[in-house]
N, CA, C and O of each residue as an XYZ file, in Angstrom:
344
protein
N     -27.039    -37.496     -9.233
C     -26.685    -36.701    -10.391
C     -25.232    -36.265    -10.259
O     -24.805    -35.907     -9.161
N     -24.620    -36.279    -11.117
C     -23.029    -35.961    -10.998
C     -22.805    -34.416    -11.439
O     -23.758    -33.831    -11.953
N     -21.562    -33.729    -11.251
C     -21.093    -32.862    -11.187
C     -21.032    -32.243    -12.554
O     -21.359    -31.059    -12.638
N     -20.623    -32.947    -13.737
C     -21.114    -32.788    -15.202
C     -22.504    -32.106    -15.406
O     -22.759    -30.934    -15.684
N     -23.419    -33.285    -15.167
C     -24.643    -33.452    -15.185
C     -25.360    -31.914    -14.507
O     -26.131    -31.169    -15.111
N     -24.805    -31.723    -13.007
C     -25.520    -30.450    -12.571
C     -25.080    -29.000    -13.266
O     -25.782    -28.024    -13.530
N     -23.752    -29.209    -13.449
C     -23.410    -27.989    -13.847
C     -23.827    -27.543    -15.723
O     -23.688    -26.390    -16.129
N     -24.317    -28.678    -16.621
C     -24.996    -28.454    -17.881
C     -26.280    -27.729    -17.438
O     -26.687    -26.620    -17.785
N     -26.931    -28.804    -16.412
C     -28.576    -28.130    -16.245
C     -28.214    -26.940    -15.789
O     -28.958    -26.216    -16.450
N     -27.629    -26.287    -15.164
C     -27.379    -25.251    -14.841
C     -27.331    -23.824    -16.226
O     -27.918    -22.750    -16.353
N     -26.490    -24.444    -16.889
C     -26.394    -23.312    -17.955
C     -27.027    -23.644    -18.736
O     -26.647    -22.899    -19.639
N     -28.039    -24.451    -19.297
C     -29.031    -24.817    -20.093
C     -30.285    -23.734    -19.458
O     -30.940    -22.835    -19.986
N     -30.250    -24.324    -18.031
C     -31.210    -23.454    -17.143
C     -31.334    -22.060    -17.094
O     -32.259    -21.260    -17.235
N     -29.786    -21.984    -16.784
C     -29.782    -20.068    -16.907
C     -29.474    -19.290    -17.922
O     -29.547    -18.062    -17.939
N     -29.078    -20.094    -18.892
C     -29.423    -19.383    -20.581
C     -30.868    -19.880    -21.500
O     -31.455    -19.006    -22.137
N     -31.354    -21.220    -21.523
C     -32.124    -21.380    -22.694
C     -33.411    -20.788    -22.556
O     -33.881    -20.990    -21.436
N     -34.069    -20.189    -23.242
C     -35.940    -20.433    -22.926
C     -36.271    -20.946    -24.447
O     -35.480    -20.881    -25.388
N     -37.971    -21.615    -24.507
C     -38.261    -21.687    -25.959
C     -39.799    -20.766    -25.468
O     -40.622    -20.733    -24.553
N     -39.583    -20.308    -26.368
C     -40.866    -19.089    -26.346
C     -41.593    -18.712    -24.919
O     -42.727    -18.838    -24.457
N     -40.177    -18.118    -24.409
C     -40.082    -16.824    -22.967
C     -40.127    -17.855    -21.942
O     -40.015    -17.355    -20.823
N     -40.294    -19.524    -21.929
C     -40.407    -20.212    -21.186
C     -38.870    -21.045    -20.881
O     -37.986    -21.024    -21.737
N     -38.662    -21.880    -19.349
C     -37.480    -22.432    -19.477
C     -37.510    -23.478    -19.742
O     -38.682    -23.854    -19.722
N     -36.812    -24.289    -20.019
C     -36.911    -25.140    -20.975
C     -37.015    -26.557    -20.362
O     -35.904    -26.697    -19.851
N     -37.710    -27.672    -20.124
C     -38.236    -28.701    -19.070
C     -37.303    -29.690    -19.592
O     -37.234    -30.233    -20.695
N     -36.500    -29.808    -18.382
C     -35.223    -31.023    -18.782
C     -35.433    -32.149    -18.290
O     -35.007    -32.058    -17.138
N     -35.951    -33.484    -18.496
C     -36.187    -34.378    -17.805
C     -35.069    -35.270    -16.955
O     -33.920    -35.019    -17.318
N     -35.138    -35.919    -16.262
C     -33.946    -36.020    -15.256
C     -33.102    -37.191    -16.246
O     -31.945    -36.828    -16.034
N     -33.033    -37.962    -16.866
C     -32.344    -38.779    -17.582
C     -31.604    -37.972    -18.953
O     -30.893    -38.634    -19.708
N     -31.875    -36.269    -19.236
C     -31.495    -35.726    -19.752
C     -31.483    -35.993    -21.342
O     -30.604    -35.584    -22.101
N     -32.858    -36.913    -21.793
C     -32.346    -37.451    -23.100
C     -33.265    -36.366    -23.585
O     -34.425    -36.755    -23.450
N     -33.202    -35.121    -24.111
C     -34.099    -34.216    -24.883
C     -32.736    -33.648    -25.801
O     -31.538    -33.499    -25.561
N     -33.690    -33.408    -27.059
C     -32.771    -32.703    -27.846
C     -33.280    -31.489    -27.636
O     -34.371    -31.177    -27.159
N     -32.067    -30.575    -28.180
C     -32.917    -28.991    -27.951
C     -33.561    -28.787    -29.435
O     -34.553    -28.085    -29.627
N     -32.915    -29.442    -30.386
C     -33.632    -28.982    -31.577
C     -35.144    -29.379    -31.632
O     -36.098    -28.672    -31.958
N     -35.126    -30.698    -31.227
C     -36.410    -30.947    -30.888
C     -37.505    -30.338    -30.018
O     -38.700    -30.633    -30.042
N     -36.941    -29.503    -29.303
C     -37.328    -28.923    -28.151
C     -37.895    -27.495    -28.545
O     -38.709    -26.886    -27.850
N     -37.282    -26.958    -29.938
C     -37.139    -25.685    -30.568
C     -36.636    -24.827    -29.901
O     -37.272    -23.916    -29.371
N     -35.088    -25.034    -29.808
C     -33.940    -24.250    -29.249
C     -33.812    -23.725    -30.376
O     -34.053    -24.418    -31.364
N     -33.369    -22.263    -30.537
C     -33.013    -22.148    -32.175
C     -31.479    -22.184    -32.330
O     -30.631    -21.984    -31.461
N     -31.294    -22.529    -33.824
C     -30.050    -22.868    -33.823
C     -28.547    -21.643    -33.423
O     -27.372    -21.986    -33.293
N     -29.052    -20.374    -33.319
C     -28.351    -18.912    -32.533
C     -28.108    -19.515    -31.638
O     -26.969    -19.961    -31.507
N     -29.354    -19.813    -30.439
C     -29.239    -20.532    -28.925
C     -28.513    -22.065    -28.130
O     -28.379    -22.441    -26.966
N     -28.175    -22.623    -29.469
C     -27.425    -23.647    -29.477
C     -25.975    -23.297    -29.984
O     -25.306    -24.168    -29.429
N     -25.500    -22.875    -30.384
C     -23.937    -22.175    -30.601
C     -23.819    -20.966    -29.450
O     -22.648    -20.654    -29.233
N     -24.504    -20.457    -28.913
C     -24.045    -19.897    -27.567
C     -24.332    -20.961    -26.534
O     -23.863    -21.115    -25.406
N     -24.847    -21.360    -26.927
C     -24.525    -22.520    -25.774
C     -23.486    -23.125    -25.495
O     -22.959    -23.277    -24.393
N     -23.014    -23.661    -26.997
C     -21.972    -24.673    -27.224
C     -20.764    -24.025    -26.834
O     -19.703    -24.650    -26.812
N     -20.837    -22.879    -26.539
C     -20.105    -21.418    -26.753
C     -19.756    -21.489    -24.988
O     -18.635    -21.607    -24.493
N     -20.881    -21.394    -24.357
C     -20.906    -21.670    -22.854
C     -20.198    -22.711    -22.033
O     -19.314    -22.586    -21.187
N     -20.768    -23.688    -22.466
C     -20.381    -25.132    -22.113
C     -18.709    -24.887    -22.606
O     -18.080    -24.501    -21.620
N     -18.068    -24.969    -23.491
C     -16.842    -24.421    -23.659
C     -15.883    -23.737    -22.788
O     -14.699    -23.940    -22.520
N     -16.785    -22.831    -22.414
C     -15.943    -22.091    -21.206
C     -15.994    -22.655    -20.153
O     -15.141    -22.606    -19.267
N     -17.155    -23.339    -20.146
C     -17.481    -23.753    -18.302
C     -16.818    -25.100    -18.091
O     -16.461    -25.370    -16.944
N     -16.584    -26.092    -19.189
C     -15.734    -26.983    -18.978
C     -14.269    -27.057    -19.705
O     -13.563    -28.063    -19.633
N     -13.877    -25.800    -20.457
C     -12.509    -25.970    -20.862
C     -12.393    -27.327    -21.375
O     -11.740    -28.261    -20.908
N     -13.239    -27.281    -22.560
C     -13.335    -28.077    -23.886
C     -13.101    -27.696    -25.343
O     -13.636    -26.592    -25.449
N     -12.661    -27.983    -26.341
C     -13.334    -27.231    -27.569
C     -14.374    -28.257    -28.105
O     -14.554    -29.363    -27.597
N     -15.046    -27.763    -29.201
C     -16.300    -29.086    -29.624
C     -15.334    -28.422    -31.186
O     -14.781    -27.325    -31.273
N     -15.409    -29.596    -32.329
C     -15.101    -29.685    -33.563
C     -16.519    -29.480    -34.106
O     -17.349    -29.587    -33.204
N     -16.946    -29.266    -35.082
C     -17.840    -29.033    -36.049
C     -18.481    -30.482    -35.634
O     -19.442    -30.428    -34.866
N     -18.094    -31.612    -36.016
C     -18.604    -32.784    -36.388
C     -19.225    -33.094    -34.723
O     -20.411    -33.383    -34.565
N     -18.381    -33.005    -33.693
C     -18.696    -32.888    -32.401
C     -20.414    -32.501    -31.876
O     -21.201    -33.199    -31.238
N     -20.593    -30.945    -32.512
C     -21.394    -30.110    -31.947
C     -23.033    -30.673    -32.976
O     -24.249    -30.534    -32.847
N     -22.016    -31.379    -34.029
C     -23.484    -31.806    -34.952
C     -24.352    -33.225    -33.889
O     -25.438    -33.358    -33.326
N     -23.062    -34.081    -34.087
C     -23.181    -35.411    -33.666
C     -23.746    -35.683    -32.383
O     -24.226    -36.794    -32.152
N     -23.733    -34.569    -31.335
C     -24.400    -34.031    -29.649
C     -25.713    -34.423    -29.895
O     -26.073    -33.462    -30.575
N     -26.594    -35.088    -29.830
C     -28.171    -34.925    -30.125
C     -28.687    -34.628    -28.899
O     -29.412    -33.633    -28.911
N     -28.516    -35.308    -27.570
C     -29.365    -34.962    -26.167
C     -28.146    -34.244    -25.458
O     -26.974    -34.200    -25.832
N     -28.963    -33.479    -23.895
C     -28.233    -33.304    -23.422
C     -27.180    -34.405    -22.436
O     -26.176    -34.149    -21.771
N     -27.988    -35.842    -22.713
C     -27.028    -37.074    -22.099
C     -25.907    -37.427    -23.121
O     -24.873    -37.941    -22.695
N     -26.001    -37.275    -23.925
C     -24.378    -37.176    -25.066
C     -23.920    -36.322    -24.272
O     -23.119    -36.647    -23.395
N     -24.330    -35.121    -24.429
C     -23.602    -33.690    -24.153
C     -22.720    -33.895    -22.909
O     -21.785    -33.096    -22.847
N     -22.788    -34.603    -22.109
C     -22.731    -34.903    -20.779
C     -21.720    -36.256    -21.146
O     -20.569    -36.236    -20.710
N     -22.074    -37.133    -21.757
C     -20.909    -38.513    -21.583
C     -19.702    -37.696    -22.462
O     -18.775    -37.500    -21.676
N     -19.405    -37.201    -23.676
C     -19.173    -36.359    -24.312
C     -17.600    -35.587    -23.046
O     -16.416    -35.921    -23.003
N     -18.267    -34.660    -22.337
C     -17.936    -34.202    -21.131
C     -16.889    -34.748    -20.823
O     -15.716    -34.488    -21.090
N     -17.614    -35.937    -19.936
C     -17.239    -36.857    -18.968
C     -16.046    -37.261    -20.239
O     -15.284    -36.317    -20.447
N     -15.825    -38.268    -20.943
C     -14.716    -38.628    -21.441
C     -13.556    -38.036    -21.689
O     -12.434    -38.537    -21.612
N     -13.974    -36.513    -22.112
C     -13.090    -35.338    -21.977
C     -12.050    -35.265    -21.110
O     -10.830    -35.306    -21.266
N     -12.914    -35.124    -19.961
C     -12.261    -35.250    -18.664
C     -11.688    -36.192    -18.339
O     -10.685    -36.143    -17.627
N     -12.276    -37.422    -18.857
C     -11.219    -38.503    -18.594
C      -9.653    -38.535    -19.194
O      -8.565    -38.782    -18.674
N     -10.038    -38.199    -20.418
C      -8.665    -38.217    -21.303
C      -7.959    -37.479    -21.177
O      -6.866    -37.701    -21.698
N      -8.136    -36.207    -20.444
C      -7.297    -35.220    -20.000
C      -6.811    -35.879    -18.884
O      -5.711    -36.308    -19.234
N      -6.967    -36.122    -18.013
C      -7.076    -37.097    -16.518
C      -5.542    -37.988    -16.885
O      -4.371    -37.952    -16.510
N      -6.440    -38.823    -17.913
C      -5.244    -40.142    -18.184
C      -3.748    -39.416    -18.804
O      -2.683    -39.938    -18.475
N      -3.753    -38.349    -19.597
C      -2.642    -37.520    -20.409
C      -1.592    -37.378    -19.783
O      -0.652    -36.762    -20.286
């Protein structure tokens, strides 16, 4: 698991629940939260999180277009790349 990868489950982990429970991330990370019934409050603090924790911004179209947390994560990763290559 890569460094991306641990540090999402991490704040997925230590912010999300869906009804008082935490939220079961499977290791290939393909779950949506909407699907999951994240509500949509809990997904903009999220997006809100992830922001800070990787010194990203997400655009509107960005935060729609995210469906799993394995987007969320390649997403990331390219980020970082393109900052990298700059």
């Amino acid at each position: 698991m890569g460094n991306t990868e641990e540090r999402l489950i991490n704040l997925v982990s230590s912010n999300i629940e869906v009804d008082g429970q935490a939220l079961d991330i499977p290791s290939d990370l393909k779950v949506s939260l909407v699907n999951a019934g994240v509500s949509s409050m809990d997904i903009i603090a999220l997006a809100k999180l992830v922001s800070r924790e990787f010194d990203v911004e997400f655009t509107v179209e960005e935060c729609v277009s995210l469906r799993t947390l394995r987007e969320v994560v390649d997403f990331l990763d390219s980020k970082a790349a393109s900052a990298t290559n700059s």
